[in-house]
N, CA, C and O atoms as a GROMACS GRO file, in nm:
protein
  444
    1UNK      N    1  18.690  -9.928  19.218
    1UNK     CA    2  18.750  -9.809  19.275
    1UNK      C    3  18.743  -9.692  19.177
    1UNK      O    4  18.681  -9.590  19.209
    2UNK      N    5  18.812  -9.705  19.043
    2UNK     CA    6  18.784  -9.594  18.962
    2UNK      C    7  18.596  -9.542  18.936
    2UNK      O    8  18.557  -9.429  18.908
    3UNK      N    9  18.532  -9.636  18.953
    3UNK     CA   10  18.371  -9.580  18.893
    3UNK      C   11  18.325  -9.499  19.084
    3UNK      O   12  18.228  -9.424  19.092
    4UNK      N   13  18.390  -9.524  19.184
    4UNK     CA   14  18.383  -9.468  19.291
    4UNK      C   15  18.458  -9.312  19.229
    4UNK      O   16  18.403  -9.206  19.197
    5UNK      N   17  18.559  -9.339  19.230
    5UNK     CA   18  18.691  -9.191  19.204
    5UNK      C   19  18.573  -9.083  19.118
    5UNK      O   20  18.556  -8.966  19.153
    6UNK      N   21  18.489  -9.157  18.989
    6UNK     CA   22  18.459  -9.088  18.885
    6UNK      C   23  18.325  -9.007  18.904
    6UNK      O   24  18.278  -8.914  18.837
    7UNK      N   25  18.253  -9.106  19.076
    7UNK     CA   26  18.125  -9.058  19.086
    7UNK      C   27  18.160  -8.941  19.240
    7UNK      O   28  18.078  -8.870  19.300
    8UNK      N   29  18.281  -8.955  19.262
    8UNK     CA   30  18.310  -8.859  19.424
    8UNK      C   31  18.333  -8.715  19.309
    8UNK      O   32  18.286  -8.602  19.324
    9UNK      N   33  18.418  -8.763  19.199
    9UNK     CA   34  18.456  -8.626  19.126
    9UNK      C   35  18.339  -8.563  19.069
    9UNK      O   36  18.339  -8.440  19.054
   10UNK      N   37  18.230  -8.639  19.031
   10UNK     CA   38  18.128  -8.589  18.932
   10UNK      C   39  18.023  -8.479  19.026
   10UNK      O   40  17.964  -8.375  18.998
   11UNK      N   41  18.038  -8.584  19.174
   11UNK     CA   42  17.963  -8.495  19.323
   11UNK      C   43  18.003  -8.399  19.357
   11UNK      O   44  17.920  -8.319  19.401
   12UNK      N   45  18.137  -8.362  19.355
   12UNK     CA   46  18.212  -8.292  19.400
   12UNK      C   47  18.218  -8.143  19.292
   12UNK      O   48  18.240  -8.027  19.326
   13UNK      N   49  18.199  -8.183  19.196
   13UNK     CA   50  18.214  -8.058  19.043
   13UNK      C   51  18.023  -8.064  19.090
   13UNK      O   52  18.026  -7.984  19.184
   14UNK      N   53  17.959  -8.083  19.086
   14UNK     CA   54  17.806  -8.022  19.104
   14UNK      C   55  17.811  -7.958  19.184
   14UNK      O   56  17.788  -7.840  19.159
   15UNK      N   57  17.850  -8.002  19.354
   15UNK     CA   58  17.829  -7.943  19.460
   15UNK      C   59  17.908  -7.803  19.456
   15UNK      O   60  17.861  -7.709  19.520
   16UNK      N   61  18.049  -7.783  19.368
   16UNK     CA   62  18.127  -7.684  19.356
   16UNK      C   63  17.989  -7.575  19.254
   16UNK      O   64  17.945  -7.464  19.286
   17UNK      N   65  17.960  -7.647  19.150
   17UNK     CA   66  17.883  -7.531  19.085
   17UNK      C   67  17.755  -7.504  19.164
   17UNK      O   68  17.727  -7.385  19.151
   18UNK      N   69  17.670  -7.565  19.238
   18UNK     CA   70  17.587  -7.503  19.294
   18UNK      C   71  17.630  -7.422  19.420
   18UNK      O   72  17.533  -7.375  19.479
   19UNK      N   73  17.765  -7.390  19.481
   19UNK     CA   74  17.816  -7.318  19.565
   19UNK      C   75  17.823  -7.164  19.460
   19UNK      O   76  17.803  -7.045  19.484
   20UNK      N   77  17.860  -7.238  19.343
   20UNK     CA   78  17.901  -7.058  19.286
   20UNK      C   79  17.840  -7.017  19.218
   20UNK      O   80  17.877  -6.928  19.143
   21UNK      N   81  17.643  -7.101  19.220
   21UNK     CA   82  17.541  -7.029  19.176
   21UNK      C   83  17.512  -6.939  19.308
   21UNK      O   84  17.495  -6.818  19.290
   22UNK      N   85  17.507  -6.995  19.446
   22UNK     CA   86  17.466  -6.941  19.526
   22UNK      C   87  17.547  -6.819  19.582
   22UNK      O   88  17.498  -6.718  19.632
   23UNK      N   89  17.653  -6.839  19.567
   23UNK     CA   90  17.767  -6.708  19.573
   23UNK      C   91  17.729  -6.603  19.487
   23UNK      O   92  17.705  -6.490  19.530
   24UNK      N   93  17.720  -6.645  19.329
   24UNK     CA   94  17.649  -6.528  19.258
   24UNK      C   95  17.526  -6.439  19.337
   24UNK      O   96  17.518  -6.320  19.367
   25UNK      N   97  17.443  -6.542  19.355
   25UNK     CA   98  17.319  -6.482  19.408
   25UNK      C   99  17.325  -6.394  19.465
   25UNK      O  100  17.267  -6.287  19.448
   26UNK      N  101  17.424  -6.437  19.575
   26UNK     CA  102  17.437  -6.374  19.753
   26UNK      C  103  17.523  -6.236  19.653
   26UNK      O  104  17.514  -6.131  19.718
   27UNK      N  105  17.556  -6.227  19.595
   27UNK     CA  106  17.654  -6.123  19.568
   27UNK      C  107  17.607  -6.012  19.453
   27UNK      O  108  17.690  -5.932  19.411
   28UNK      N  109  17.505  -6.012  19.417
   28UNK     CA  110  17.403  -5.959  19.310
   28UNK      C  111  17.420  -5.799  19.372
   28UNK      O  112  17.441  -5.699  19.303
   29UNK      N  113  17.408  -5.804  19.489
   29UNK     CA  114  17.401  -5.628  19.570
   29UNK      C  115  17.509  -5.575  19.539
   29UNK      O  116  17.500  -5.457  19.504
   30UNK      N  117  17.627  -5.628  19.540
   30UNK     CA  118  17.765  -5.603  19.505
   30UNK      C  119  17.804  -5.511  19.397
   30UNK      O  120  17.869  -5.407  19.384
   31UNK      N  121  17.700  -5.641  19.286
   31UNK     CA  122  17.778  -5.592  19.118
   31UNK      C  123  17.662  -5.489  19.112
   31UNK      O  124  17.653  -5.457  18.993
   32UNK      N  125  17.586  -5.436  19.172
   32UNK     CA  126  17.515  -5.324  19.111
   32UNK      C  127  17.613  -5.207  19.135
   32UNK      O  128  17.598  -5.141  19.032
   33UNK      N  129  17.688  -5.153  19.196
   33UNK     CA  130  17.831  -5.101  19.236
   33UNK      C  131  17.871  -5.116  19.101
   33UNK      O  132  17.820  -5.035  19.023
   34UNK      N  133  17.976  -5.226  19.037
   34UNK     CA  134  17.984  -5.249  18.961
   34UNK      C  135  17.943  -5.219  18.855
   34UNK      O  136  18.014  -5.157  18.775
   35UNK      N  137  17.796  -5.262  18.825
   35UNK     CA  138  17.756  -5.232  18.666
   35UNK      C  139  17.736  -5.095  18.703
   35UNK      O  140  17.797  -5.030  18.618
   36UNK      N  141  17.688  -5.021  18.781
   36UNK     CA  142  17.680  -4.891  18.757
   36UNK      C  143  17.833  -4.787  18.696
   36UNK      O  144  17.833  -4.679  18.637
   37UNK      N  145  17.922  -4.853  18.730
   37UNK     CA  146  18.026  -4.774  18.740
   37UNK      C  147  18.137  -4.800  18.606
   37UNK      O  148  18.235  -4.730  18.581
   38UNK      N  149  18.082  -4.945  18.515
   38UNK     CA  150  18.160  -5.002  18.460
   38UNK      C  151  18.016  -5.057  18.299
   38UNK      O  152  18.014  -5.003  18.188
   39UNK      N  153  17.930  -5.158  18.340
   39UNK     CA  154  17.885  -5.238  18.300
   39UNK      C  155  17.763  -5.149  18.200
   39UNK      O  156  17.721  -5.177  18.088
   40UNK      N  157  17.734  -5.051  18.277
   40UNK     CA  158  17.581  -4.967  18.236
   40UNK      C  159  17.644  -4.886  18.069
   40UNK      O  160  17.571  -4.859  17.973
   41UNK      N  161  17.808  -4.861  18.078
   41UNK     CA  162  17.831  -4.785  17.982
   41UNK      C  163  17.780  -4.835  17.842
   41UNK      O  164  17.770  -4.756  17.748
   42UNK      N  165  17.748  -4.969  17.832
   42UNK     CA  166  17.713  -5.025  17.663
   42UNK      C  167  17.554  -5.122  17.731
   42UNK      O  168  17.476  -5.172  17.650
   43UNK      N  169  17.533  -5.134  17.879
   43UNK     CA  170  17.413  -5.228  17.850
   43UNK      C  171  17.315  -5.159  17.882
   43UNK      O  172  17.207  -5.214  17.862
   44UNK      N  173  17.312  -5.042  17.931
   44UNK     CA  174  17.218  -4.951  17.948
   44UNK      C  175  17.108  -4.877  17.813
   44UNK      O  176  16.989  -4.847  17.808
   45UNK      N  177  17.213  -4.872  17.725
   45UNK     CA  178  17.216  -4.782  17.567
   45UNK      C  179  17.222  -4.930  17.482
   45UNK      O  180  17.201  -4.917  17.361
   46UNK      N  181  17.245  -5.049  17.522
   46UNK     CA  182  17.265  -5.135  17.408
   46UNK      C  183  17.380  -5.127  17.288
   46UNK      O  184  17.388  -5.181  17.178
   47UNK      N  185  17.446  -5.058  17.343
   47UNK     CA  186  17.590  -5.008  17.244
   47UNK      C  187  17.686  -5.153  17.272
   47UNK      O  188  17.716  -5.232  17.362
   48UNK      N  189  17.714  -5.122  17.101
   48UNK     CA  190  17.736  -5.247  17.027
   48UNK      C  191  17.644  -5.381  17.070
   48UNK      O  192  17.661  -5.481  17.140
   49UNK      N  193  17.554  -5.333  17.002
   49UNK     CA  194  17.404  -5.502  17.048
   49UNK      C  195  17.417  -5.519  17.185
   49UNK      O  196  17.326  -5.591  17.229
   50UNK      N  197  17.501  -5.478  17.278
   50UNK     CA  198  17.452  -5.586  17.448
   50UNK      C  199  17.288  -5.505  17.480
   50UNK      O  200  17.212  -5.409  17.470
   51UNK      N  201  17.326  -5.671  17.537
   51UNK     CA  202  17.165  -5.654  17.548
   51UNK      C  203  17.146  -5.580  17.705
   51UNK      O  204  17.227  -5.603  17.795
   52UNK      N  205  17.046  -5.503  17.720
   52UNK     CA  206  16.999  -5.387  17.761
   52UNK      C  207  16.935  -5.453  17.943
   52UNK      O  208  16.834  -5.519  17.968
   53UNK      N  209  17.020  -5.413  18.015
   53UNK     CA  210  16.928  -5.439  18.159
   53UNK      C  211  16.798  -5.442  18.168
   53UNK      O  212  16.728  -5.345  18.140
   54UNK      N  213  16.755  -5.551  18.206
   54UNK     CA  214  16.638  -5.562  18.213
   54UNK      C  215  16.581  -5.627  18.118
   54UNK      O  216  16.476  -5.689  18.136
   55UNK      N  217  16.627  -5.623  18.036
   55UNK     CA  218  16.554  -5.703  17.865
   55UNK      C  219  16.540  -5.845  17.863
   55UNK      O  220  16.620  -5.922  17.809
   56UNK      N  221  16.413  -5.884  17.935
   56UNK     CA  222  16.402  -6.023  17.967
   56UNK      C  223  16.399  -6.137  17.834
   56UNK      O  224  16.440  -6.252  17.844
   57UNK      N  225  16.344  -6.078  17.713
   57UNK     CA  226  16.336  -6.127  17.603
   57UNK      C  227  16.503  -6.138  17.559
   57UNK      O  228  16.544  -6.232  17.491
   58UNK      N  229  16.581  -6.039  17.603
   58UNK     CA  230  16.720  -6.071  17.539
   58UNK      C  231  16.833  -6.158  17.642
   58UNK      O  232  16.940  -6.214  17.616
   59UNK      N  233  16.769  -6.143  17.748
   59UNK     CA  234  16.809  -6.191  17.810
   59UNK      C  235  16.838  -6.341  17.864
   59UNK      O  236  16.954  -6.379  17.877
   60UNK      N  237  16.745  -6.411  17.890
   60UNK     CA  238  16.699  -6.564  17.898
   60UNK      C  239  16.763  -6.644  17.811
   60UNK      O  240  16.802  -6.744  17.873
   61UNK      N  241  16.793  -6.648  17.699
   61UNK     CA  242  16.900  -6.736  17.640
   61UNK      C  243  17.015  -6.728  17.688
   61UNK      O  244  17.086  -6.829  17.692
   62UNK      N  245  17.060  -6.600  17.737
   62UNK     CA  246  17.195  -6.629  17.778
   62UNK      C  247  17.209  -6.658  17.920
   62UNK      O  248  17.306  -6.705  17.981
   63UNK      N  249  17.066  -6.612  17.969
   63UNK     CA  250  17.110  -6.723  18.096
   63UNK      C  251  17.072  -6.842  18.105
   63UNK      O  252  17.122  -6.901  18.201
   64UNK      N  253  16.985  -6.916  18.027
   64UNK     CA  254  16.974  -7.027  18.010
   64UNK      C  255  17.110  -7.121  18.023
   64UNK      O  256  17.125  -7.216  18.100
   65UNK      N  257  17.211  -7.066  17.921
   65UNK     CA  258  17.354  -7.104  17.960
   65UNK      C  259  17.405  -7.123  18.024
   65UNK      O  260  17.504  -7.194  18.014
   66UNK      N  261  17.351  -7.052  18.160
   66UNK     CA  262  17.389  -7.060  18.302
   66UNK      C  263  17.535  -6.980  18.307
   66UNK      O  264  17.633  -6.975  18.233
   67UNK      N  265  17.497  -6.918  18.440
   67UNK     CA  266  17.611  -6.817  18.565
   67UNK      C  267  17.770  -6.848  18.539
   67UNK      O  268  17.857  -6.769  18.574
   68UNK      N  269  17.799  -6.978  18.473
   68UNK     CA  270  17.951  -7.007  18.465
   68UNK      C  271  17.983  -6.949  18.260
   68UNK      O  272  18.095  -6.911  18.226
   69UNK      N  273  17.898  -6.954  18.187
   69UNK     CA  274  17.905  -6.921  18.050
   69UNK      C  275  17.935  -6.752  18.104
   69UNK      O  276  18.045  -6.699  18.117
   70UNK      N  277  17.842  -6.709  18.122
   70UNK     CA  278  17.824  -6.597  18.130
   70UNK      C  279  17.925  -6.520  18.232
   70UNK      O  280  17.926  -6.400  18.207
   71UNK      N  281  17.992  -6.549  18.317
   71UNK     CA  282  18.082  -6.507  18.386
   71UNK      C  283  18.218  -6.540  18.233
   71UNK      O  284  18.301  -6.470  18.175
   72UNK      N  285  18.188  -6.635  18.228
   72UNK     CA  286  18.307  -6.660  18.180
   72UNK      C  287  18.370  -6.560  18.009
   72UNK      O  288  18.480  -6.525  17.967
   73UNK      N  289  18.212  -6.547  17.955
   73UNK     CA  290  18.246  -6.482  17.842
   73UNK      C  291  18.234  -6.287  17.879
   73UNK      O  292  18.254  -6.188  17.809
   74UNK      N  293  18.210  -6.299  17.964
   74UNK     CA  294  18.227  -6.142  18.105
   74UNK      C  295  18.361  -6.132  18.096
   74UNK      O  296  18.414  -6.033  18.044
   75UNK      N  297  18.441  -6.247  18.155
   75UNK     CA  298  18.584  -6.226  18.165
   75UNK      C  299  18.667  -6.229  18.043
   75UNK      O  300  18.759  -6.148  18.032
   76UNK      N  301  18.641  -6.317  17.951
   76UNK     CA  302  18.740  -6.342  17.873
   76UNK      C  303  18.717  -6.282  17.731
   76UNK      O  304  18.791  -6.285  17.632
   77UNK      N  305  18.600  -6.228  17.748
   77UNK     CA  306  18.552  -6.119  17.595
   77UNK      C  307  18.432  -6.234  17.535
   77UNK      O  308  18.410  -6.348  17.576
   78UNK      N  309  18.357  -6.151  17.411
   78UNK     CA  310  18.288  -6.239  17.344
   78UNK      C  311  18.256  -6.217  17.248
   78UNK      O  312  18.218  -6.100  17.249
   79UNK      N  313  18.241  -6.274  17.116
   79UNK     CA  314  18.212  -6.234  17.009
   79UNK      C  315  18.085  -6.291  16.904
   79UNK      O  316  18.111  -6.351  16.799
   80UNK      N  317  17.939  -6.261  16.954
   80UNK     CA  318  17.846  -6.323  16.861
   80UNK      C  319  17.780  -6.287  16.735
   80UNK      O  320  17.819  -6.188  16.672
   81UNK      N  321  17.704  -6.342  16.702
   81UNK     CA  322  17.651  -6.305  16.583
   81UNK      C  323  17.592  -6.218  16.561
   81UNK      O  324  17.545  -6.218  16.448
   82UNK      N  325  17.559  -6.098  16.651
   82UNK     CA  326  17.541  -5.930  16.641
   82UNK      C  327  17.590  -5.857  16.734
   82UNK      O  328  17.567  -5.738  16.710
   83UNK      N  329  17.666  -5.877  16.858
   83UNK     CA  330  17.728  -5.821  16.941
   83UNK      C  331  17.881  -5.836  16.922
   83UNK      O  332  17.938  -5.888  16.826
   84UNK      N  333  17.939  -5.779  17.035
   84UNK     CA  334  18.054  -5.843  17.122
   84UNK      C  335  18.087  -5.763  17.236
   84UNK      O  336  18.058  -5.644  17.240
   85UNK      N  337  18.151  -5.829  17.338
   85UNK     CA  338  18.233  -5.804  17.422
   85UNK      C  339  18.337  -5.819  17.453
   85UNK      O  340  18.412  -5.917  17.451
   86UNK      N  341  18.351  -5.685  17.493
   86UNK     CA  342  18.526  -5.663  17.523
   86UNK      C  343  18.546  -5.725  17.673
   86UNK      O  344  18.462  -5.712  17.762
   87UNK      N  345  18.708  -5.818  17.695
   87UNK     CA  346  18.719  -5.868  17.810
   87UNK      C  347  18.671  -5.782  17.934
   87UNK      O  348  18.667  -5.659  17.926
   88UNK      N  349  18.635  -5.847  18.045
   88UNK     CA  350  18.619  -5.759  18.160
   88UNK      C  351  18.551  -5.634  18.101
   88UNK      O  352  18.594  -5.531  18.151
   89UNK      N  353  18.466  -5.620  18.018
   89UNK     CA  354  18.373  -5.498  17.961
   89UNK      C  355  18.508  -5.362  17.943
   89UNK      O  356  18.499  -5.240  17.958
   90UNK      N  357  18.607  -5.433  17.910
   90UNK     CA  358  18.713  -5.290  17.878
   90UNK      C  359  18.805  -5.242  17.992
   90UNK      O  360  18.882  -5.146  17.982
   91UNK      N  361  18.790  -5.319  18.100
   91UNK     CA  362  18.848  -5.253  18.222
   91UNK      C  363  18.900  -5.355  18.257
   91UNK      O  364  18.822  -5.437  18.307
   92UNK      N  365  19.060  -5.400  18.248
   92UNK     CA  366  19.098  -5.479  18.282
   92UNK      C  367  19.148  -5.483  18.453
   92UNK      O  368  19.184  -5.587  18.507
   93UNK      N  369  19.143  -5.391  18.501
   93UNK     CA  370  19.162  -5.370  18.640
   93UNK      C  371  19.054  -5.437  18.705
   93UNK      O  372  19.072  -5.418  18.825
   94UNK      N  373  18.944  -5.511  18.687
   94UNK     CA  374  18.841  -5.563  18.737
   94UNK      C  375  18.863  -5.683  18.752
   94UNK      O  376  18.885  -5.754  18.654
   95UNK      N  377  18.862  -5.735  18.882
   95UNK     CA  378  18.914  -5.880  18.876
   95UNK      C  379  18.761  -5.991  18.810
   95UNK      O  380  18.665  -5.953  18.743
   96UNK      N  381  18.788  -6.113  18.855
   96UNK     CA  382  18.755  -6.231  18.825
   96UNK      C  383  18.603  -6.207  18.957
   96UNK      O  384  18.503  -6.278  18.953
   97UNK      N  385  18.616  -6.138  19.019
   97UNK     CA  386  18.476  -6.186  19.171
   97UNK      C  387  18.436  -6.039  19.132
   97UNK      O  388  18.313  -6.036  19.136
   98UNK      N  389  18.469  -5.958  19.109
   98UNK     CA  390  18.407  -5.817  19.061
   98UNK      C  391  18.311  -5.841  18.928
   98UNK      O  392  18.189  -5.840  18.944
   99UNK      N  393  18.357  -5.859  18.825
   99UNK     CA  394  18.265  -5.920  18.720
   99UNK      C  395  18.133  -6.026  18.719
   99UNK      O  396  18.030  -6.030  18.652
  100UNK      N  397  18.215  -6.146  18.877
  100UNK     CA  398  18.057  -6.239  18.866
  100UNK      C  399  18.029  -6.172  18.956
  100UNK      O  400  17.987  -6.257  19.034
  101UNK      N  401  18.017  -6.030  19.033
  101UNK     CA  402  17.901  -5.987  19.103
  101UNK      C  403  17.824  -5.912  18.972
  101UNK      O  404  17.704  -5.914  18.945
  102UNK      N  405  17.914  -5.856  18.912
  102UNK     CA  406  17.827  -5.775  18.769
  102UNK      C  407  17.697  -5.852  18.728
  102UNK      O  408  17.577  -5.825  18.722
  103UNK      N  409  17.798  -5.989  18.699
  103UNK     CA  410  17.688  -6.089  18.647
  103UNK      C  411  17.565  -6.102  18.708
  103UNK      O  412  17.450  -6.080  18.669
  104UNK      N  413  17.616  -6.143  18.819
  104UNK     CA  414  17.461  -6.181  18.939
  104UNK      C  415  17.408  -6.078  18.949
  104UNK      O  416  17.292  -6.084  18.910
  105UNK      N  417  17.436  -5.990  18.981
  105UNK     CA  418  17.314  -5.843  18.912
  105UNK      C  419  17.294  -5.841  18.817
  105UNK      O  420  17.184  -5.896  18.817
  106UNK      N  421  17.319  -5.813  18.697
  106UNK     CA  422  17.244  -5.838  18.584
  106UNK      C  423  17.125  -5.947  18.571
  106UNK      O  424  17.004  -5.935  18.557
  107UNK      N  425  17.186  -6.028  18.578
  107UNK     CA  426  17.130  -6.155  18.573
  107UNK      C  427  16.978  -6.135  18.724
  107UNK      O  428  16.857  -6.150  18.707
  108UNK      N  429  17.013  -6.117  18.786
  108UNK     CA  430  16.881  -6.097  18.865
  108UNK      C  431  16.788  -5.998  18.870
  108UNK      O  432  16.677  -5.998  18.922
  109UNK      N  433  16.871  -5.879  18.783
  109UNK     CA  434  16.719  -5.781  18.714
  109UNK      C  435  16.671  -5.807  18.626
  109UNK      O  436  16.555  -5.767  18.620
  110UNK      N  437  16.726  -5.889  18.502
  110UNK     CA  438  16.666  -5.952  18.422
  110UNK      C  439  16.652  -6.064  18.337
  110UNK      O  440  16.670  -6.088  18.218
  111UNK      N  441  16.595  -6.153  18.483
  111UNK     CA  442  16.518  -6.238  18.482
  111UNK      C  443  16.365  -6.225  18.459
  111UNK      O  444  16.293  -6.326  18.460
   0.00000   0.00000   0.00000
């Protein structure tokens, strides 16, 4: 019964993340709204190191990480070894589904 419990939960957490890859996706039109109004202020100019829309070379590692890293260090700030980000890019009025549309636009211009 438990190696049942451990393989319904393990199905169940995949099938959840490939729902909220495809939600990103579907929602990419959204965050261009978004990054224009919020997101473009430091990734447009690359201010403080973010990396620059479109910059497929800077880009691809961090999505390699995949849509849940990257939402997640969107929301909660980030601090790497030549950048950082400020939570919610500085605007804390931006919820949690406003940011992963940011993401999924970003992320789908540069790819």
């Amino acid at each position: 019964m438990s190696r049942f419990l451990s393989a319904a939960l393990c199905a169940l957490f995949v099938c959840s993340m490939t729902s909220a890859d495809a939600k990103a996706a579907s929602d990419a039109k959204a965050g261009k709204a978004i990054y224009d109004t919020n997101c473009a202020t430091c990734h447009k100019d690359g201010v403080m190191n973010a990396p620059k829309l479109g910059d497929k070379a800077a880009w691809a590692p961090r999505i390699k990480q995949g849509i849940a890293v990257l939402n997640s260090n969107s929301i909660k700030g980030f601090k790497g070894k030549v950048g950082m980000m400020m939570p919610k890019g500085g605007n804390p009025k931006l919820t949690d589904a406003q940011i992963g549309d940011a993401v999924a636009y970003i992320v789908q211009v540069s790819k």
